[in-house]
C-alpha positions as CSV (number, residue, x, y, z in Angstrom):
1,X,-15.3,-1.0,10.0
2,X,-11.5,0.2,10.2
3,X,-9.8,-0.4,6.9
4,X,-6.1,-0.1,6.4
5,X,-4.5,1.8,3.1
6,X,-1.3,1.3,2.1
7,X,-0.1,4.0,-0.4
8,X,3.3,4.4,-1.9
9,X,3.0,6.9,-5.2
10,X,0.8,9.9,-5.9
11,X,-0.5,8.1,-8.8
12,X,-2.1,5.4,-5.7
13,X,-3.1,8.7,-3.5
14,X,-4.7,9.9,-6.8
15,X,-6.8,6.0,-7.4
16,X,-7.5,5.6,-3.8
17,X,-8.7,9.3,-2.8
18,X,-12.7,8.8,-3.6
19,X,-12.8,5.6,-2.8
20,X,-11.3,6.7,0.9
21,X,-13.6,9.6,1.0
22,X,-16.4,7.5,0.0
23,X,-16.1,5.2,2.9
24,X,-15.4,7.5,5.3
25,X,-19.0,9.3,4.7
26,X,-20.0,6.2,5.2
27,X,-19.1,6.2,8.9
28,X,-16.0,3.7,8.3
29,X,-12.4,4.5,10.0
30,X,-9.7,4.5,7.6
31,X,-6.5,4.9,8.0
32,X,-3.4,4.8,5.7
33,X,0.3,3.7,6.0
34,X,2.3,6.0,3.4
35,X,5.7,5.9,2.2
36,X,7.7,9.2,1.9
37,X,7.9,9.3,-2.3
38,X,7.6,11.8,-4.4
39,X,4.1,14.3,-4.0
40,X,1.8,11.4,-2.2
41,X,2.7,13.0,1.5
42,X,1.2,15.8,-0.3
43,X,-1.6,14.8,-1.6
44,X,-2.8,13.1,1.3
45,X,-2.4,16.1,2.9
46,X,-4.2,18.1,0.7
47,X,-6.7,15.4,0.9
48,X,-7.2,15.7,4.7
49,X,-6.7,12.2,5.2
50,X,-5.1,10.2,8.3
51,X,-1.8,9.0,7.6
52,X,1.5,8.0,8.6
53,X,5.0,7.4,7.1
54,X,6.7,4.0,6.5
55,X,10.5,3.9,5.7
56,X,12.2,6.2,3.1
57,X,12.4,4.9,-0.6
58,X,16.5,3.3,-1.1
59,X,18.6,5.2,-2.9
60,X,19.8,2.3,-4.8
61,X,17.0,0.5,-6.6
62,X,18.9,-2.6,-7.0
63,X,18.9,-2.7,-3.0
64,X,15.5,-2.0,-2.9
65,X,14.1,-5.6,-2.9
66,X,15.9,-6.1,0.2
67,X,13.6,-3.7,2.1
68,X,10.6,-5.8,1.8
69,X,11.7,-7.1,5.7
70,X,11.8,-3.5,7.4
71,X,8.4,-2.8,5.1
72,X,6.6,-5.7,6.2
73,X,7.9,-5.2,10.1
74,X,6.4,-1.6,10.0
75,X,3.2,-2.4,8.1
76,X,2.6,-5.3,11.0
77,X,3.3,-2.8,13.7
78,X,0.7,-0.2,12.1
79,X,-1.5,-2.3,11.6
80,X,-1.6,-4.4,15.3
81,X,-1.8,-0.6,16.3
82,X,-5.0,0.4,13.7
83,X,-6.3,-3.2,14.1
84,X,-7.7,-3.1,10.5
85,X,-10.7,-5.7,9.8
86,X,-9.3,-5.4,5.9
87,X,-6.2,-4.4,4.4
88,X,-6.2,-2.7,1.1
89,X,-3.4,-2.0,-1.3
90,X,-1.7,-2.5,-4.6
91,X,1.9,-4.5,-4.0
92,X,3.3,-7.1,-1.7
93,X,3.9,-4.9,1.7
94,X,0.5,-5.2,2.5
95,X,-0.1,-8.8,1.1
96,X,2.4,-10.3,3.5
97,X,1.2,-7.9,6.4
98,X,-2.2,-9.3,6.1
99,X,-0.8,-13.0,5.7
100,X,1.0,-12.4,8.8
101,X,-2.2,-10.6,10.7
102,X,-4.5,-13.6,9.2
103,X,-6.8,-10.5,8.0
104,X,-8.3,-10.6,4.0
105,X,-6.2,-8.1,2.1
106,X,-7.4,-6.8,-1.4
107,X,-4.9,-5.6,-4.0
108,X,-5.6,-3.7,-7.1
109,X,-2.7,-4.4,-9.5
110,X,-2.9,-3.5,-13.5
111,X,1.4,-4.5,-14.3
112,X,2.1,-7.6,-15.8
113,X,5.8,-7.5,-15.8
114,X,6.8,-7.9,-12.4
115,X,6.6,-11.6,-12.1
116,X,7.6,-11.8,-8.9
117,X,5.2,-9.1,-7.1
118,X,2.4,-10.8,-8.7
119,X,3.6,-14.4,-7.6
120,X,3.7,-13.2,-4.0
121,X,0.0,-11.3,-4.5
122,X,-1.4,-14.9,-5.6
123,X,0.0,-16.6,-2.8
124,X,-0.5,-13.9,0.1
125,X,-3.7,-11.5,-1.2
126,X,-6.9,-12.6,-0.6
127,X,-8.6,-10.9,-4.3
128,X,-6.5,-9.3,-6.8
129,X,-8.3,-6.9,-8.8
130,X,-7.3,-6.1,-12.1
131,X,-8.5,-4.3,-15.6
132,X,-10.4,-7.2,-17.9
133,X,-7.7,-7.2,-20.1
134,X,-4.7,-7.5,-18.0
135,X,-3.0,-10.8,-19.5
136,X,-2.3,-13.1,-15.9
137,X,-4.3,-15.0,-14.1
138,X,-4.2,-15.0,-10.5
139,X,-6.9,-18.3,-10.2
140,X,-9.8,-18.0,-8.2
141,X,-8.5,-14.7,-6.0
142,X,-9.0,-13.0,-9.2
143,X,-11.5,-10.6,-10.3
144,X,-11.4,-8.9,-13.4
145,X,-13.4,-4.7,-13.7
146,X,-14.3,-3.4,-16.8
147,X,-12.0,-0.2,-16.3
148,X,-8.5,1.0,-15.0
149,X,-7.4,2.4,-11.7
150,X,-6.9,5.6,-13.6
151,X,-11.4,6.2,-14.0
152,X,-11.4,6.3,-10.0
153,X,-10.3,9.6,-10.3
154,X,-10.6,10.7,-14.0
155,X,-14.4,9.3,-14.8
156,X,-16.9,12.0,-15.3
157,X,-18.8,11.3,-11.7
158,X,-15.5,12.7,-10.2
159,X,-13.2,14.8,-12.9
160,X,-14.5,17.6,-14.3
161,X,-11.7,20.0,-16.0
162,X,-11.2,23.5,-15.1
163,X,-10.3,26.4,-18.0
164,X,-8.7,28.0,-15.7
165,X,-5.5,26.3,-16.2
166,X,-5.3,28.0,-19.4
167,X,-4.8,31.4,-17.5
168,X,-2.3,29.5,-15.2
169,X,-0.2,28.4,-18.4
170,X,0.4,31.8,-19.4
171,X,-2.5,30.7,-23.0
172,X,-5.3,32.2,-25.1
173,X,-8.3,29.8,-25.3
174,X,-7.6,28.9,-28.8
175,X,-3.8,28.5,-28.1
176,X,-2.7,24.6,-28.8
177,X,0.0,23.1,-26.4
178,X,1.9,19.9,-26.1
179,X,2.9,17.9,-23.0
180,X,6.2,16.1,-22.9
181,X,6.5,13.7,-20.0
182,X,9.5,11.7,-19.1
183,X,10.2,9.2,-17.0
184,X,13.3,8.8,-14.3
185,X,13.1,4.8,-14.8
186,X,14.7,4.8,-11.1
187,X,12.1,2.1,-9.7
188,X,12.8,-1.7,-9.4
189,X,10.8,-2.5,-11.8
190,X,12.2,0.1,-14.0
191,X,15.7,-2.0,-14.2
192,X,17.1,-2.8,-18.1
193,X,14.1,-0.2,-19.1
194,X,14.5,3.2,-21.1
195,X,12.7,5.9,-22.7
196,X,13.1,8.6,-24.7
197,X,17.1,9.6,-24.2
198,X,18.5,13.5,-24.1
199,X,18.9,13.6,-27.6
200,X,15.4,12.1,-28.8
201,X,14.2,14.8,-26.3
202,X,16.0,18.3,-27.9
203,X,14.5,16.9,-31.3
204,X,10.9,16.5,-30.0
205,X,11.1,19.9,-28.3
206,X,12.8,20.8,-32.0
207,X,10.1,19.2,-34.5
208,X,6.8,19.8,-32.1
209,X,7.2,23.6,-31.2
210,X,6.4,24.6,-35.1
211,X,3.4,23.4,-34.4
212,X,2.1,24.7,-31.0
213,X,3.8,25.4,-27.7
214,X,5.5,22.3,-26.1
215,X,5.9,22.3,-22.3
216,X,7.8,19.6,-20.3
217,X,7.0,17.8,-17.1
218,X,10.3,15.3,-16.0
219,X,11.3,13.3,-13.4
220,X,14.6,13.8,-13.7
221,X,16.6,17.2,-14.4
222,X,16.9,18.1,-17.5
223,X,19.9,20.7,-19.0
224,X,18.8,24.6,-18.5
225,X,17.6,24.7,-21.8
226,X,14.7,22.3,-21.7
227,X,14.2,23.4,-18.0
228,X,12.7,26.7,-19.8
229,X,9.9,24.7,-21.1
230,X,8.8,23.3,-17.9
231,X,5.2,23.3,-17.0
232,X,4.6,25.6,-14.9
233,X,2.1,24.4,-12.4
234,X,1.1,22.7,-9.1
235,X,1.0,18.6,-9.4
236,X,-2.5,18.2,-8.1
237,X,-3.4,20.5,-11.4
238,X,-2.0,18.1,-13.9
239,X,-5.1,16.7,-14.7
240,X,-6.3,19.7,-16.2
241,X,-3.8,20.9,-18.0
242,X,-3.6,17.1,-19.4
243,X,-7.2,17.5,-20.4
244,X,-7.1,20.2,-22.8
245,X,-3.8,19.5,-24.4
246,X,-3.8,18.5,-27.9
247,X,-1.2,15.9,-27.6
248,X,0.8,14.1,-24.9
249,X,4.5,12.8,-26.0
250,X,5.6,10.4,-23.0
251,X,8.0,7.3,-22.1
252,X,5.9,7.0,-18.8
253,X,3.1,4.7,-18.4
254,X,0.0,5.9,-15.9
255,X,0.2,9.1,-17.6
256,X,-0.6,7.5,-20.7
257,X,-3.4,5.6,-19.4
258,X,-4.6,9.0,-18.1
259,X,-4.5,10.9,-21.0
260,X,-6.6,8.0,-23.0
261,X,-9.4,8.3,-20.1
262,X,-9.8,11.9,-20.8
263,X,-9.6,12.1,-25.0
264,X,-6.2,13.3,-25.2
265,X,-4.0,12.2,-27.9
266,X,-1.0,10.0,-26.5
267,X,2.4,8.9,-28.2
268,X,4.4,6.3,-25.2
269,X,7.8,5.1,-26.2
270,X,9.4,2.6,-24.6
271,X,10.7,-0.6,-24.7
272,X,8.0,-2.2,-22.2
273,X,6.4,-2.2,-25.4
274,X,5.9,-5.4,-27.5
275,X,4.0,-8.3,-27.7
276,X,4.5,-8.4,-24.0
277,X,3.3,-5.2,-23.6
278,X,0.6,-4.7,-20.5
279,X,-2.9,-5.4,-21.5
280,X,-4.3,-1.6,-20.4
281,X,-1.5,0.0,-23.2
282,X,-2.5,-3.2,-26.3
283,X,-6.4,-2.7,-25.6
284,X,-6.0,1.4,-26.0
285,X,-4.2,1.4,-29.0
286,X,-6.1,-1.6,-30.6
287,X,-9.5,-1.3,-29.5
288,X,-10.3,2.1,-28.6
289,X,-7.7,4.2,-31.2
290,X,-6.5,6.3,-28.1
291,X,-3.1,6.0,-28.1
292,X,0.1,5.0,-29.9
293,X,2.9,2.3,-28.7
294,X,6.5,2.2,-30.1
295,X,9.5,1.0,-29.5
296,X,11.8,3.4,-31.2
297,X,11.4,7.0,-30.3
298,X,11.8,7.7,-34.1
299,X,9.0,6.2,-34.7
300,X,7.3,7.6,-31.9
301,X,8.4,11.2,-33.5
302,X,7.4,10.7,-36.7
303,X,3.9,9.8,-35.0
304,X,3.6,12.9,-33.0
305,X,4.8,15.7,-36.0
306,X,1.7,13.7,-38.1
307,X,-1.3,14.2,-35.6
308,X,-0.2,17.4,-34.2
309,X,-0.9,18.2,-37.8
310,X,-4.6,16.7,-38.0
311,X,-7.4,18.9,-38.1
312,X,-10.3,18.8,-35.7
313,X,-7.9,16.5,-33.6
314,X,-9.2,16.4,-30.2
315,X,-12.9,16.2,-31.7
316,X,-11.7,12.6,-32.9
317,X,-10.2,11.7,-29.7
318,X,-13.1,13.2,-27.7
319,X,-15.5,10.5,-29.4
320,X,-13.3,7.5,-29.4
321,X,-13.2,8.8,-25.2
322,X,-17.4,8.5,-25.5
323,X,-16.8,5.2,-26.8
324,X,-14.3,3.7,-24.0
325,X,-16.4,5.2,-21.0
326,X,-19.8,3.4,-22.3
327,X,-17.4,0.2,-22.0
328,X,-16.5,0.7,-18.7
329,X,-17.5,1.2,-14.7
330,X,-17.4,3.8,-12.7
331,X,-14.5,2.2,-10.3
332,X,-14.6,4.1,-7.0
333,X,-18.1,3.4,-6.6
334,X,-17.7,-0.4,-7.5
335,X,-14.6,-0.4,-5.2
336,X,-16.7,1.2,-2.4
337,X,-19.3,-1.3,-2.6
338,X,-16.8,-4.3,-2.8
339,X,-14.8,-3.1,-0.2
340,X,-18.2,-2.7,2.6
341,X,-19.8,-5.9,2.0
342,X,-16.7,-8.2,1.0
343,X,-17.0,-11.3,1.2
344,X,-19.8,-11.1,0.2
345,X,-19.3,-8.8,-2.8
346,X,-16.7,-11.3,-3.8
347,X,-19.4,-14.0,-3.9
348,X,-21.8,-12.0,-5.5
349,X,-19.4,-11.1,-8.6
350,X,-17.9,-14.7,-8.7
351,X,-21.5,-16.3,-9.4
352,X,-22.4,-13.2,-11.4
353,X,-19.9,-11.3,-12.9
354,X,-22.0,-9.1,-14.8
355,X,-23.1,-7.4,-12.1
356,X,-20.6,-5.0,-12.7
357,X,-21.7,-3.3,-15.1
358,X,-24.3,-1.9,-12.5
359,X,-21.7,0.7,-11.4
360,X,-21.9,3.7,-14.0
């Protein structure tokens, strides 16, 4: 079977990579369209993996929307090229090249405030996959995993941390260190959003560093003086110096989710977060303990300067982690499965959903 990838952020190159390598063990030809952002070009690289580049990102996110028509015209030029038998994806690029192709085109999606990308997913997708709890309902094309994208390259079966990175950060085994991620909020769907601003950051760095070393990790540049608490390490090693962290402070969102997944402490600030909030960020906090929400970086502060302070801290979080990966599947391989027999798979989970939970 030749199956089609469309891949647009590291954070996608990161969810996708098993599942790719998976498939192509399994004798399939996979290929994947890629757009220029960020490390993914990287990544795939470092991956081995066949790829090409789409247009650049715009400049100016409000322009960006306006893209879609270039995007969709190069996607439907790869793909009568590749001549994919199923398309495979997370946003609209790929929906509307499959519409166009009349091929079935799955997308993974776990966002619930960008109305419109999910309006043109129900009308142009053939599934959308989501986490159980993401609050939106796409009718019958939906399926809902026990899981996040983040466990298809975080669960156990694939993840396993390296100490090593304690050398790399310069630290003594019994050394504590906090990570401090910020955001750029430069996407579309970014628009009217904010995180932590400069001065919320110098009085993290401030309050946290009594307690432990405090290293930073930011989309956008920072002044000289937080640049000298930059983490000092590759991308693709993130991961594990995320994993043995005792705390991560963050306006970001995947990051979050990633942190959670491997029992690390994490404190997100921003003002996606409210009743509205997406359903992966309300069901860590409320049902597994993992993380912590706010609004107002205060807040958010005041809630970092306490557990940074609680004894045997990661030992906690390293249970409630237990807890949330007996709850949930091991994605790549349910992904792999769904991916090589669809439609049938999507027949099979539709009359028994429960079948699911055969994927550990």
């Amino acid at each position: 079977m030749r199956i089609a990838f469309f891949i647009n952020t590291p954070a996608q190159a990161h969810t996708w990579r098993y599942i790719i390598e998976n498939l192509i063990e399994d004798g399939h030809q996979v290929k994947i369209l890629a757009r220029n952002y960020d490390s993914a070009p990287v990544l795939l690289d470092k991956y081995g993996f066949d790829y090409e580049i789409y247009i650049e990102p715009g400049r100016y996110r409000h322009l960006r929307s306006l893209q879609i028509i270039p995007h969709v015209w190069h996607g439907y030029r790869f793909a009568i090229r590749f001549k994919p038998h199923i398309i495979i994806g997370f946003g609209i690029i790929e929906a509307l090249t499959s519409f166009f192709l009349k091929k079935p085109c799955l997308v993974f999606t776990d966002s619930e405030p960008v109305p419109l990308q999910n309006y043109l997913n129900k009308l142009f997708s053939s599934v959308v996959l989501t986490p159980d709890c993401f609050n939106g309902d796409f009718g019958n094309k939906h399926i809902r995993i026990p899981g996040y994208k983040e466990l298809a390259y975080l669960h156990p079966n694939y993840f396993q941390p390296d100490p090593g990175i304690l050398n790399e950060l310069g630290l003594g085994d019994k050394e504590k260190y906090i990570i401090l991620r910020f955001n750029a909020f430069d996407a579309v769907h970014d628009i009217g959003r904010r995180g932590f601003s400069l001065s919320d950051k110098y009085k993290l760095v401030r309050e946290l560093e009594k307690y432990a070393r405090v290293f930073i990790r930011s989309e956008k540049k920072l002044p000289i003086d937080l640049e000298a608490y930059n983490l000092p390490i590759s991308f693709d090693h993130i991961h594990h110096a995320l994993y043995y962290a005792q705390l991560l402070v963050t306006d970001t969102q995947t990051m979050t989710t990633e942190a959670a997944i491997l029992g690390t402490p994490a404190v997100r600030c921003n003002n996606f977060v409210g009743p509205d909030d997406m359903g992966n960020f309300i069901e860590l906090e409320q049902k597994y303990g993992l993380i912590y929400n706010y609004r107002e970086p205060d807040k958010a502060i005041e809630k970092a300067v306490e557990l940074i302070q609680r004894p045997s801290l990661k030992e906690e979080w390293q249970q409630k982690r237990e807890v949330l990966l007996k709850d949930k599947i091991d994605i790549t391989a349910f992904m792999v499965w769904f991916i090589e027999i669809y439609p049938k798979s999507y027949k099979d989970i539709k009359q028994n959903p429960g079948l699911q939970y055969s994927f550990r």
